[in-house]
N, C-alpha and C positions, 0 to 999 in steps of 0.2 A: 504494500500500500504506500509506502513513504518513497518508495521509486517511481510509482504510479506520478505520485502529486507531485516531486523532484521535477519527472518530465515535463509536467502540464506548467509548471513554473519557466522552465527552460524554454520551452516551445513557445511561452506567454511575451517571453523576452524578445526570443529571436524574433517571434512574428512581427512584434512589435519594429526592431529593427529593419525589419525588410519591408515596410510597410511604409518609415520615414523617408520623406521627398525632400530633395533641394531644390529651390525655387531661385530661378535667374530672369534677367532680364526686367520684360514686363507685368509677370508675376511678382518677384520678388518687389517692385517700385509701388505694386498694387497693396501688397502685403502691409508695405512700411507704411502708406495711406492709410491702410484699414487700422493697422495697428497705433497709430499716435490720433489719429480721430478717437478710436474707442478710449484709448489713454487717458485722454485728455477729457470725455465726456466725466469720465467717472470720478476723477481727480478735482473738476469746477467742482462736482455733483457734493463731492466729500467737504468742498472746503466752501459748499452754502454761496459758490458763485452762479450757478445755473439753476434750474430748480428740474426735477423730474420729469419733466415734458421734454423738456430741450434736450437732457442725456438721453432719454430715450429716441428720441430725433437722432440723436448723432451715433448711439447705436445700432438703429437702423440702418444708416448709409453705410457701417463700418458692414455688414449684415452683406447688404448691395454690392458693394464693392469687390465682399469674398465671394460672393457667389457668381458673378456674372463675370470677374476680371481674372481668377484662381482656379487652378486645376487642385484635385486634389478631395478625400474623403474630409468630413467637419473636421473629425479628430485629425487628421496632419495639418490642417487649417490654425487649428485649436493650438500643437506644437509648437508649430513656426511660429504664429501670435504671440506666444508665451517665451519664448528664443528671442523674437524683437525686443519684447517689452522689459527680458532680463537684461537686454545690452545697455541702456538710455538711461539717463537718472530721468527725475521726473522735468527740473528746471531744462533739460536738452527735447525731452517730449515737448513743453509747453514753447518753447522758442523756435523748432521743428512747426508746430501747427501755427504759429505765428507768421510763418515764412512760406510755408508750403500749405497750407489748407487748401486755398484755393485754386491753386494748382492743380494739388491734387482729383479736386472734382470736377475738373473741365479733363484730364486726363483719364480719369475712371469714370464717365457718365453711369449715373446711376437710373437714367431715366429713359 
């Protein structure tokens, strides 16, 4: 039995491993959009500058943006977004969507 569960753990890794994508180009520029959008909704959200409406607006786009602009399962989406958001402190997120926001969404039409 503890070999049984041993493997299903091993197997749970490796799947995991061959299942993770690198994302270049257009994807990945898609990625860093979706990712410092979402960033940044949650962060005004925390610090009582936006209110609930608006983070959820800018979660949406972040939403749009995976979906229409990214190849890729939620969960490798989900990875990578998490891999972005470990790189950035937050003061480099907030100065990132200061400069590129809008860029961004004339690049990724969400509509």
């Amino acid at each position: 039995m503890k070999l049984l569960i041993s493997t299903a753990v091993v197997w749970s890794v490796l799947s995991g491993a061959v299942l993770a994508l690198t994302y270049e180009g257009e994807e990945a520029a898609a990625l860093r959009c979706a990712n410092m959008i979402a960033h940044t909704a949650v962060t005004l959200a925390r610090a009582e500058m936006i209110g609930e409406h608006e983070k959820t607006v800018m979660l949406g786009v972040t939403v749009l943006i995976l979906e229409r602009h990214v190849s890729g399962t939620r969960g490798q989406k989900k990875t990578a977004m998490t891999i972005l958001r470990d790189r950035r402190t937050i003061d480099q997120t907030l100065e990132d969507y200061r400069k590129h926001a809008a860029h961004c969404l004339v690049q990724f039409p969400i509509n």
